[in-house]
C-alpha positions, 0 to 999 in steps of 0.5 A: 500500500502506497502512503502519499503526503501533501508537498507545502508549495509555499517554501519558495515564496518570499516572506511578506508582511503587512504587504511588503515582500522579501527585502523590502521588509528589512528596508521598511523596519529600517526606515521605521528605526531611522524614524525612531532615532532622529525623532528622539535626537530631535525631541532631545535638541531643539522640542518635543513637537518638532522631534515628533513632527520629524519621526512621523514624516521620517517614518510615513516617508520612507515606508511609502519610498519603500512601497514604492520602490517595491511595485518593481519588483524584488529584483529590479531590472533597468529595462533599457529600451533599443540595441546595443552592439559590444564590440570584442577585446579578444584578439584572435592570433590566428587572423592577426597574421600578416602575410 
């Protein structure tokens, strides 16, 4: 008798959270970090209403930088449009011969 087992199809997913994907996780927390630390150096130099003022602007401003740089794609390609020619360096001794 042959026994069958359900194969999880999801391991080759990346990771999301809260809609962002991949590596735009990490980018967002960072961005939210960013928030945290110039909002606090801020509150603690000049008042607390610009400190505030300057961790949710920092944090609102980098989560929608992040989100959209990720409507790109996790792997982001230049996709250039036309023709490019490369010319070789190679030099082949064979046809370099003078004769």
């Amino acid at each position: 008798m042959q026994q069958s087992y359900n194969i999880y199809k999801g391991l080759q997913k990346p990771l999301e959270y809260k809609g962002f994907r991949g590596k735009f996780i990490y980018w967002g927390i960072a961005s939210l970090l960013l928030g945290l630390v110039f909002g606090a150096i801020v509150m603690a130099t000049l008042s607390m209403l610009a400190g505030v003022l300057v961790l949710v602007i920092i944090m609102l401003g980098g989560l929608a930088y992040t989100a959209k740089l990720q409507k790109n794609g996790l792997h982001h390609k230049t996709r250039s449009s036309g023709h490019y020619l490369f010319a070789s360096t190679i030099k082949y001794p064979i046809y370099d011969k003078k004769e």
